[in-house]
VOPAGU-2260 file (C-alpha; in pm, 1 decimal, decimal comma):
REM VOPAGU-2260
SITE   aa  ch    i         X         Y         Z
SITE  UNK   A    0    -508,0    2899,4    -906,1
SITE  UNK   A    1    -342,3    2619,9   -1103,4
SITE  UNK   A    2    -342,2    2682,9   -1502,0
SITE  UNK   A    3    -358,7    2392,7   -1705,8
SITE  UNK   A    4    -374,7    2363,6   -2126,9
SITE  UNK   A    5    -529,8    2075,8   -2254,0
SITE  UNK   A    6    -371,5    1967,9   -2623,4
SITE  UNK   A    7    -506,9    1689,5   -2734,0
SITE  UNK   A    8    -613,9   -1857,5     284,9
SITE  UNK   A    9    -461,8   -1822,7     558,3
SITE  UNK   A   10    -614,4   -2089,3     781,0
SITE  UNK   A   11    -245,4   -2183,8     929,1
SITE  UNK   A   12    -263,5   -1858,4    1053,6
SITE  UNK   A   13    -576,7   -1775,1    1242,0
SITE  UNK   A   14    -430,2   -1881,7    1614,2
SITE  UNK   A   15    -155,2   -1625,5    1558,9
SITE  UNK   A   16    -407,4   -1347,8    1411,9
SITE  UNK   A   17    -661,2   -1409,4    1701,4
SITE  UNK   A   18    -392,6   -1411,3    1959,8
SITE  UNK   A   19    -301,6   -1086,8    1832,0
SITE  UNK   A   20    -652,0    -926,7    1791,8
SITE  UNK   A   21    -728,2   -1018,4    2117,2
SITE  UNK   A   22    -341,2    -884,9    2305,5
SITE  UNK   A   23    -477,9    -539,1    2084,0
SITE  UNK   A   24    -785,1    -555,1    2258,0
SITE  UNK   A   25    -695,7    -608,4    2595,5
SITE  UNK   A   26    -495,7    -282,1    2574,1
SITE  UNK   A   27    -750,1    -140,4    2408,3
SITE  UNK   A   28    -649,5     -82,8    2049,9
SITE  UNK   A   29    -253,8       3,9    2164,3
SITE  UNK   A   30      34,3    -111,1    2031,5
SITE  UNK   A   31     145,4    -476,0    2093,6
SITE  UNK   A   32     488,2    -503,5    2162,0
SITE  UNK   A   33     732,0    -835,4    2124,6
SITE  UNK   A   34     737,5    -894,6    2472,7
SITE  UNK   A   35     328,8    -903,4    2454,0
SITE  UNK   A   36     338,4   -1176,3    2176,2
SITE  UNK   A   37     590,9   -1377,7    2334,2
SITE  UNK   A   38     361,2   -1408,2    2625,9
SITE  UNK   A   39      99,4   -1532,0    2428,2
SITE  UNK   A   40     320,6   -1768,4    2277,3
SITE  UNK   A   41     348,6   -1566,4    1947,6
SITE  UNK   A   42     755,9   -1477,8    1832,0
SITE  UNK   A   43     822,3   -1182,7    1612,2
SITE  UNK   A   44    1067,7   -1260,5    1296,4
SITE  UNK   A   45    1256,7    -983,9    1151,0
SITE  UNK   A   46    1370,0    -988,9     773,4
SITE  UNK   A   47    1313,3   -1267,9     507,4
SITE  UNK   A   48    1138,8   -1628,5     552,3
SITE  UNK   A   49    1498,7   -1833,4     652,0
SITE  UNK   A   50    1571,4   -2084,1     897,4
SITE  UNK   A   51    1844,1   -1818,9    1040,3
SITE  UNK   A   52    1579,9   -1570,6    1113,3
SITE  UNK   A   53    1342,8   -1814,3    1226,1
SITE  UNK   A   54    1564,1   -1978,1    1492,0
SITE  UNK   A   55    1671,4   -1664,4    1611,4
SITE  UNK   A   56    1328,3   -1587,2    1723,4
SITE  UNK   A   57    1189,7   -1843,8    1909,5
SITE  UNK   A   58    1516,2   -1950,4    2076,3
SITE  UNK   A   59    1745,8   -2188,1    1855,5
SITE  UNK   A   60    1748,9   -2493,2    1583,5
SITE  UNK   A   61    1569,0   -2716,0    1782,0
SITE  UNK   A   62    1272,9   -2550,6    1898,1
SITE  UNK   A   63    1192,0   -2386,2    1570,3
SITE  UNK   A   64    1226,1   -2754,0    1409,7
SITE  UNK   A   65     982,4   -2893,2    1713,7
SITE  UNK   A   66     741,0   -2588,1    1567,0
SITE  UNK   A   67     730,2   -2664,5    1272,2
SITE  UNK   A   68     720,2   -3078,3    1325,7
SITE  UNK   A   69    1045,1   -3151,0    1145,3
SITE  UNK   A   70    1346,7   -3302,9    1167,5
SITE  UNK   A   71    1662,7   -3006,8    1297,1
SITE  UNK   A   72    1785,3   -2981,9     922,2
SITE  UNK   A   73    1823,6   -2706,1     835,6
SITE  UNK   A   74    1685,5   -2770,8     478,6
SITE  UNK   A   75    1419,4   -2956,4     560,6
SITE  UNK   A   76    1327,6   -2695,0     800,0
SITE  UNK   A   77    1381,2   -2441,1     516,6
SITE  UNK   A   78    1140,4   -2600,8     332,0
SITE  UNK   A   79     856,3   -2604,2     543,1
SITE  UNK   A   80     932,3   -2270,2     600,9
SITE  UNK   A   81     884,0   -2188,5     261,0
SITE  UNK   A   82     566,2   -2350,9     211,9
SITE  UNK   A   83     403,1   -2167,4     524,5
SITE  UNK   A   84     551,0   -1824,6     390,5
SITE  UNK   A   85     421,9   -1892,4      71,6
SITE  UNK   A   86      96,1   -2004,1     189,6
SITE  UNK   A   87      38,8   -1674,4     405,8
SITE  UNK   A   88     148,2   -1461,5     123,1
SITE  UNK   A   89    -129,3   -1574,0    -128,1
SITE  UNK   A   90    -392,3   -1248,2     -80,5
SITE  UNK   A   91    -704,2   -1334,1     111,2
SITE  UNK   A   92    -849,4   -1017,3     210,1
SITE  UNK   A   93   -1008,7    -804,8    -130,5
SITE  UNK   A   94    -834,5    -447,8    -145,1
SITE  UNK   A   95   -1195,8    -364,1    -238,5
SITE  UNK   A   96   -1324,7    -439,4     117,9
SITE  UNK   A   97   -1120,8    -282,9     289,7
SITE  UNK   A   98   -1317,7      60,3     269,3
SITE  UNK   A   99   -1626,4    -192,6     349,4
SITE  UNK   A  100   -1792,8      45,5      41,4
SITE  UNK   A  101   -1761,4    -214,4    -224,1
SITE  UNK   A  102   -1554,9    -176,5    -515,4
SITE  UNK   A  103   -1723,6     127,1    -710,5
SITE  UNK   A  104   -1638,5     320,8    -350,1
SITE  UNK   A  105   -1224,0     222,5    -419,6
SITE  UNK   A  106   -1221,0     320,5    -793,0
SITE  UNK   A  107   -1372,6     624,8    -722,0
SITE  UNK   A  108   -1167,0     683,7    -451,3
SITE  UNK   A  109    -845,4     634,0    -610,4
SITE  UNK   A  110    -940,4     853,0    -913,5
SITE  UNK   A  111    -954,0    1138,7    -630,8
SITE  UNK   A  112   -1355,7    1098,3    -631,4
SITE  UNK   A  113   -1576,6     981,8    -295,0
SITE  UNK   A  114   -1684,1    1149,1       8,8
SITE  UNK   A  115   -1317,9    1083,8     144,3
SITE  UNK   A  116   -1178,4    1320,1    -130,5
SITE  UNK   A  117   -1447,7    1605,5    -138,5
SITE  UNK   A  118   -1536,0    1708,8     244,3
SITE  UNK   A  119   -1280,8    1940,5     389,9
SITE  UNK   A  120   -1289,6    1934,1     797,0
SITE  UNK   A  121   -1362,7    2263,1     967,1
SITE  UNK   A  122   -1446,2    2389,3    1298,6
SITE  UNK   A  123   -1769,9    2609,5    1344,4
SITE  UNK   A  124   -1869,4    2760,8    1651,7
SITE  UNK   A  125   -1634,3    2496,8    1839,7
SITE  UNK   A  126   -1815,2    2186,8    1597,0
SITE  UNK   A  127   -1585,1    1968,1    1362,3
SITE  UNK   A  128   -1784,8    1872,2    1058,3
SITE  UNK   A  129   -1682,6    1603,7     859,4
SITE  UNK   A  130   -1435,1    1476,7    1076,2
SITE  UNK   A  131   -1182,4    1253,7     860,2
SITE  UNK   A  132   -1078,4    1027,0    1206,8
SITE  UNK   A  133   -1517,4     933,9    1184,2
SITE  UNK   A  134   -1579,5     972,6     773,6
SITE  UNK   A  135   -1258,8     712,9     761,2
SITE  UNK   A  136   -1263,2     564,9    1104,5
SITE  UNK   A  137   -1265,1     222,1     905,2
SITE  UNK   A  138    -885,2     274,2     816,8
SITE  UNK   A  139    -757,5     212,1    1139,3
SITE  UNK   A  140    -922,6    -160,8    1188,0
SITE  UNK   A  141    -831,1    -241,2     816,9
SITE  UNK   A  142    -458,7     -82,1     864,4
SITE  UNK   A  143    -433,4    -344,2    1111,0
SITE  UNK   A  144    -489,2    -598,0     862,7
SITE  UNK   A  145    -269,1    -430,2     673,9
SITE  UNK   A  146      24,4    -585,8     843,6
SITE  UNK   A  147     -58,6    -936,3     931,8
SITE  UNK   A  148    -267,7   -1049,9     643,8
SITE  UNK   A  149    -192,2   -1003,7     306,2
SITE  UNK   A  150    -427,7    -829,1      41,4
SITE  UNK   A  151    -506,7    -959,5    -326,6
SITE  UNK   A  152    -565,8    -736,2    -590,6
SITE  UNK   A  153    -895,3    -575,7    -601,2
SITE  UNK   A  154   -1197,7    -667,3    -752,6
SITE  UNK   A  155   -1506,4    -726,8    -543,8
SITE  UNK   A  156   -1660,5    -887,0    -819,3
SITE  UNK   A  157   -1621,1    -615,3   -1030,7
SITE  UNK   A  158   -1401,5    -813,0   -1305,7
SITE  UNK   A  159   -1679,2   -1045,6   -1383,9
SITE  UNK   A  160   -1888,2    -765,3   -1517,9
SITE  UNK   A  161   -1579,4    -512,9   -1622,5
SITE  UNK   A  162   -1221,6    -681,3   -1751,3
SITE  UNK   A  163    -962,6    -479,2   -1534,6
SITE  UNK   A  164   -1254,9    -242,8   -1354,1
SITE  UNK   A  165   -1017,8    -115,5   -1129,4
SITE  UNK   A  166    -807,8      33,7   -1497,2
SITE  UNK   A  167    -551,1     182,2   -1198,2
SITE  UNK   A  168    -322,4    -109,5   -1202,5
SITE  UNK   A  169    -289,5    -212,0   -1567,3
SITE  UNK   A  170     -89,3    -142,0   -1839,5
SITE  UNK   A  171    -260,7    -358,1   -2091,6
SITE  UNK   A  172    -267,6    -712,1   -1998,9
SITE  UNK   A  173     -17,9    -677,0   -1744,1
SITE  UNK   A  174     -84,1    -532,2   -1355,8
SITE  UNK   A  175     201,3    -248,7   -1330,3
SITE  UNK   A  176     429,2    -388,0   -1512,4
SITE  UNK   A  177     682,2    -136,9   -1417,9
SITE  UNK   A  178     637,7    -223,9   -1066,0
SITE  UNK   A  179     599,8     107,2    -941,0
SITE  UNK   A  180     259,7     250,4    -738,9
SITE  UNK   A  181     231,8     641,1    -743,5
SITE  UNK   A  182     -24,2     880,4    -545,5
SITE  UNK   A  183       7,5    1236,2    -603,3
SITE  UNK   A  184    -242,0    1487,9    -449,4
SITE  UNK   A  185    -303,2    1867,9    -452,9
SITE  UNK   A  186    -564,9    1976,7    -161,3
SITE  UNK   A  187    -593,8    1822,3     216,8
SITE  UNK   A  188    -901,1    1756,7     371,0
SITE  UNK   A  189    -796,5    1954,7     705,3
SITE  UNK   A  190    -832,6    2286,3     716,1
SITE  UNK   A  191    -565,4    2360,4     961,6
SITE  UNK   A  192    -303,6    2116,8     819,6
SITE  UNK   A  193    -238,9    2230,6     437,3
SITE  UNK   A  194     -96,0    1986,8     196,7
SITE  UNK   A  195     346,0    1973,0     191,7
SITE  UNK   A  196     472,3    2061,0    -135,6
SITE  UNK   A  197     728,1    1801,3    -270,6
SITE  UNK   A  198     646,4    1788,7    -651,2
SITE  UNK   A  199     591,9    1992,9    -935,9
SITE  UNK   A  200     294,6    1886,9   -1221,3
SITE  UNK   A  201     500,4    1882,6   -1575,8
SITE  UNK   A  202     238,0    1703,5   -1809,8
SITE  UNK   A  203      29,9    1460,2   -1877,5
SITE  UNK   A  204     -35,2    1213,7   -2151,5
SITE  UNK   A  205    -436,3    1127,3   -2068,0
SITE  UNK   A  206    -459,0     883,8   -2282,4
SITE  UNK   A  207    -322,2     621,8   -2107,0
SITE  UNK   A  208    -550,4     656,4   -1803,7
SITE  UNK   A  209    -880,4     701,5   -1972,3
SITE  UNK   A  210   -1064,8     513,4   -1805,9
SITE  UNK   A  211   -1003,2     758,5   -1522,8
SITE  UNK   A  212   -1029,5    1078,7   -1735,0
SITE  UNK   A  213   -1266,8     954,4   -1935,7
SITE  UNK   A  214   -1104,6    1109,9   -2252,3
SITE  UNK   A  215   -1097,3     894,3   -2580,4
SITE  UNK   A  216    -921,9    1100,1   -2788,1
SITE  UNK   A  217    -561,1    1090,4   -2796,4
SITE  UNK   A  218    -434,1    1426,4   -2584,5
SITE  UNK   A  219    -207,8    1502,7   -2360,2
SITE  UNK   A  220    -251,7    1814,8   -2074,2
SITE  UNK   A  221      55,3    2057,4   -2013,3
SITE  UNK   A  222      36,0    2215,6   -1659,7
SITE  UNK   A  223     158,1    2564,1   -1603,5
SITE  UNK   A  224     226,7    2546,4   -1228,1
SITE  UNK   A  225     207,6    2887,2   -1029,4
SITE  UNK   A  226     387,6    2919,2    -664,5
SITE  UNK   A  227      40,6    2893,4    -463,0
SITE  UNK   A  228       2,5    2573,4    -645,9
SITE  UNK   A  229      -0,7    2230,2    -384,1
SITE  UNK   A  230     149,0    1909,3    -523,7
SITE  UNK   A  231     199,3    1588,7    -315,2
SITE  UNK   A  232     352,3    1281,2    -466,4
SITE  UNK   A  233     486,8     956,4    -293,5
SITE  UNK   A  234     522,3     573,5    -405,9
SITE  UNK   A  235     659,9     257,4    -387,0
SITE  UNK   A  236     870,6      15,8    -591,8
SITE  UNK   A  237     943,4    -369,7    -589,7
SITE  UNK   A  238    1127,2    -618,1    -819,2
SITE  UNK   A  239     934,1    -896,6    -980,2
SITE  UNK   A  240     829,9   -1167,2    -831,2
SITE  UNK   A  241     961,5   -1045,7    -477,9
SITE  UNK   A  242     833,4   -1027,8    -142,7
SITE  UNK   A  243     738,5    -629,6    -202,3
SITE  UNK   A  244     555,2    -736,0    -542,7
SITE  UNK   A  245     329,7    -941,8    -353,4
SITE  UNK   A  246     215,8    -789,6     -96,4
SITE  UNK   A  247     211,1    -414,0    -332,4
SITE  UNK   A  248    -133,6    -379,5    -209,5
SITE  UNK   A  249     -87,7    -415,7     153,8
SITE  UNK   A  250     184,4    -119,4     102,1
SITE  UNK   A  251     -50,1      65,8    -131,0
SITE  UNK   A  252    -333,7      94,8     138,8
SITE  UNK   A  253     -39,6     179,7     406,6
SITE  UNK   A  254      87,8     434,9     195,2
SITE  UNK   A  255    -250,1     626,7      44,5
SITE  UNK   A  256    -560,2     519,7     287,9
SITE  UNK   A  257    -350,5     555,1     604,6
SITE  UNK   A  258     -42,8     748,0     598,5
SITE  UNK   A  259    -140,2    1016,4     340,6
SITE  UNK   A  260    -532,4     988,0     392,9
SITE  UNK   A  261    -548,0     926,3     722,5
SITE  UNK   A  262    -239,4    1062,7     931,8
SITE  UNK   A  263    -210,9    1376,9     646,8
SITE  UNK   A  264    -563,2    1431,6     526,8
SITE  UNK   A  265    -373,1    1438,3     197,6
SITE  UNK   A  266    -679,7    1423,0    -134,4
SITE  UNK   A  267    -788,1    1493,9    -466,0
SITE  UNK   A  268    -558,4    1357,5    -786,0
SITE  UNK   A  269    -404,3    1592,0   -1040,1
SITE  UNK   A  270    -642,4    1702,4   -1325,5
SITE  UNK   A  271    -687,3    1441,6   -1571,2
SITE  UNK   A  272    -476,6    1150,0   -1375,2
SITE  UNK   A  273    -564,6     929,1   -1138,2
SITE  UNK   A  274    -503,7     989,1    -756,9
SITE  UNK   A  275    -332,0     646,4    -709,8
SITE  UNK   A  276    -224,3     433,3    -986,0
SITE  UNK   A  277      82,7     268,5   -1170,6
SITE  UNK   A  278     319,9     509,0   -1264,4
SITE  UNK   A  279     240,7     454,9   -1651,6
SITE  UNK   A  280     -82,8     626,2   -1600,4
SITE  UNK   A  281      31,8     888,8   -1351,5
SITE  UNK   A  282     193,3    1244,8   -1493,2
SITE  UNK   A  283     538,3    1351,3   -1533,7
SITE  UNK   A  284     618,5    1559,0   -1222,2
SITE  UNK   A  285     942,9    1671,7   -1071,5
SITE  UNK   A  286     952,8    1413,3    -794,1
SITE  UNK   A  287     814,2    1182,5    -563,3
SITE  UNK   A  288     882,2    1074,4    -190,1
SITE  UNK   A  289     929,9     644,5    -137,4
SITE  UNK   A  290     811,3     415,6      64,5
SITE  UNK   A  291     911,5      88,1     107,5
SITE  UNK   A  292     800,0    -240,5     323,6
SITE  UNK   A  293     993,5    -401,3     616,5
SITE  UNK   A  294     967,6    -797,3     552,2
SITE  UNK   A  295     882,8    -983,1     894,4
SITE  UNK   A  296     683,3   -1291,5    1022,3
SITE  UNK   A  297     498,1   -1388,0    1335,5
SITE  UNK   A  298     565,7   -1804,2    1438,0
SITE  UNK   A  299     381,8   -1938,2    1749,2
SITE  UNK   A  300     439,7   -2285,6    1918,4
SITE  UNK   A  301     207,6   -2474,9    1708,7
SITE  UNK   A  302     445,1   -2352,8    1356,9
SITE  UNK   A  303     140,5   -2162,1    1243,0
SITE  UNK   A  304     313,3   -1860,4    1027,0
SITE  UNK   A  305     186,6   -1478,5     930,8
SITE  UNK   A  306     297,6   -1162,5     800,1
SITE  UNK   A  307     424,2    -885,6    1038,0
SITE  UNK   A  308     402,6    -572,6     806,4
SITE  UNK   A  309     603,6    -250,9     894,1
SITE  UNK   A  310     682,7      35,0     671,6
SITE  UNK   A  311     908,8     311,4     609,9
SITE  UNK   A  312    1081,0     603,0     413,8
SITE  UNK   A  313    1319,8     488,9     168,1
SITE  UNK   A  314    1629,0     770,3     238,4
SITE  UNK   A  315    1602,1     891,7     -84,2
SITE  UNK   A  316    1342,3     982,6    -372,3
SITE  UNK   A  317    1135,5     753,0    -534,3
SITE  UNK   A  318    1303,3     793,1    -876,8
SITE  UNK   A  319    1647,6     749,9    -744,6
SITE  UNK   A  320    1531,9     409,3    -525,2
SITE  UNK   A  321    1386,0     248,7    -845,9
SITE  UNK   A  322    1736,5     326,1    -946,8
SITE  UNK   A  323    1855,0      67,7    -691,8
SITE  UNK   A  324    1635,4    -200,6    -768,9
SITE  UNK   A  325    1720,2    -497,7   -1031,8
SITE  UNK   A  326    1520,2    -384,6   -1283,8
SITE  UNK   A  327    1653,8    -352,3   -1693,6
SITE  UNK   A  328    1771,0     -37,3   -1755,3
SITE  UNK   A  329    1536,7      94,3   -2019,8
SITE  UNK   A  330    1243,3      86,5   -1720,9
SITE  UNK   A  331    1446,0     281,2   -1513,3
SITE  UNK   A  332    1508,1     546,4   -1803,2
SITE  UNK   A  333    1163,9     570,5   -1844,5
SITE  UNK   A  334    1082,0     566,1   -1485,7
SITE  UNK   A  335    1368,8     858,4   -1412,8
SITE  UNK   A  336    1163,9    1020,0   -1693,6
SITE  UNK   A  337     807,9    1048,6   -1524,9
């Protein structure tokens, strides 16, 4: 038992996306492969939006500047190349509907609260109940999403009525400032796969996420961890401004709704802290595993432009990747120090 003390837009893209949808279809829900899209007229791009990756691709200078309907210049062609990727990174799919519960269902949810967090799957007399592959079936369509669409911030009309509603992502005015997303979990949801320790719970200033806790007072929890005690933590990190910063929330619902929730059964947040959340309002624990996002684009004949999402570990801890990145040195103290 775990002791704790408490002290105190994207309409240039819908040919590419349909083409896609219906390939995954055909082969009913498997996994498209390059040589699939190129049939269908559809090239996969690997790393950043540039004309060298671009050509590549589909073949060569010319063709991608007969895509895109511009002259083969290389700058010119870079610069309708950085419209398109622009244009396809501005979010148009809610993070709040992708759970298709509305936006009280996500808060909830990543405060370690909803269905999704409290039923535990078990077998009886040869029955599953609550099986987390139905209960959360809706993951694997929006997953899909995931990687060729990119997600805005979440509100679902929930701003309108409460500034910042979804409290996760802010650190006063500004949406993680830090630029670091952290989920850390203590139970799984299936019975015969129990939760991997990688973290230890340290403390906790609740303060700063009260509008999870629901504490106003100023306090701050100390845990005193015992050796059956479960703790899961894992997270991402991006530089300002860059390719990871915008599409955060694509990685965030890769990282907690479909890796950890999903393909783990991984649930319920640390006491007093949110389940997911910047890592301002998360606690001070002894370590984290990292995720990070593989850049890519889909082009097809017509130059309409999308996303290709793909993610993976980052070869080292969270803490010692956010050590890597070009961020000022006082975050990354403070980071190191949560």
């Amino acid at each position: 038992m775990m002791k704790f003390f408490s002290i105190l837009t994207i309409a240039s893209t819908v040919n590419s996306i349909e083409a896609i949808n219906r390939l995954s279809s055909l082969r009913g829900g498997s996994s498209v492969t390059d040589r699939d899209l190129q049939e269908e007229g559809i090239y996969v791009v690997t790393g950043e939006c540039l004309v060298e990756n671009f050509s590549n691709a589909v073949g060569g200078d010319a063709i991608l500047a007969d895509y895109l309907s511009v002259a083969n210049d290389k700058a010119t062609m870079q610069a309708e190349l950085d419209d398109k990727c622009a244009t396809v990174l501005e979010g148009s799919i809610d993070l709040s509907d992708t759970l298709k519960e509305g936006p009280q269902f996500l808060k909830n949810f990543l405060d370690g609260g909803t269905p999704l967090n409290d039923y535990v799957e078990t077998t009886t007399d040869g029955e599953v109940e609550y099986s987390l592959t139905e209960d959360a079936s809706v993951i694997v369509d929006s997953y899909e999403d995931a990687k060729k669409t990119t997600f805005s911030s979440p509100d679902g009309g929930a701003n309108a009525k409460y500034d910042k509603y979804f409290s996760n992502f802010f650190r006063g005015d500004m949406e993680c400032p830090l630029g670091v997303i952290e989920c850390c979990y203590t139970d799984s949801r299936l019975d015969n796969s129990p939760i991997v320790d990688n973290a230890e719970m340290c403390a906790m200033d609740l303060t700063v996420a009260k509008r999870t806790n629901h504490i106003a007072a100023g306090s701050y929890t100390v845990f005193n961890t015992e050796a059956a005690d479960k703790t899961y933590c894992s997270g991402f990190a991006y530089e300002a401004d860059s390719f990871g910063d915008k599409v955060k929330y694509n990685t965030l619902f890769a990282m907690a709704m479909k890796t950890n929730l999903y393909d783990k059964g991984y649930v319920k947040n640390i006491p007093g802290a949110p389940m997911c959340g910047c890592v301002e309002q998360m606690p001070i624990v002894t370590n984290a595993a990292c995720t990070k996002v593989v850049e890519g684009y889909t082009i097809n004949k017509e130059g309409d432009i999308s996303i290709n999402l793909s993610w993976e570990e980052c070869g080292m801890s969270l803490a010692a990747y956010y050590d890597s990145l070009d961020r000022p040195d006082m975050e990354k103290m403070f980071v190191k120090k949560k």
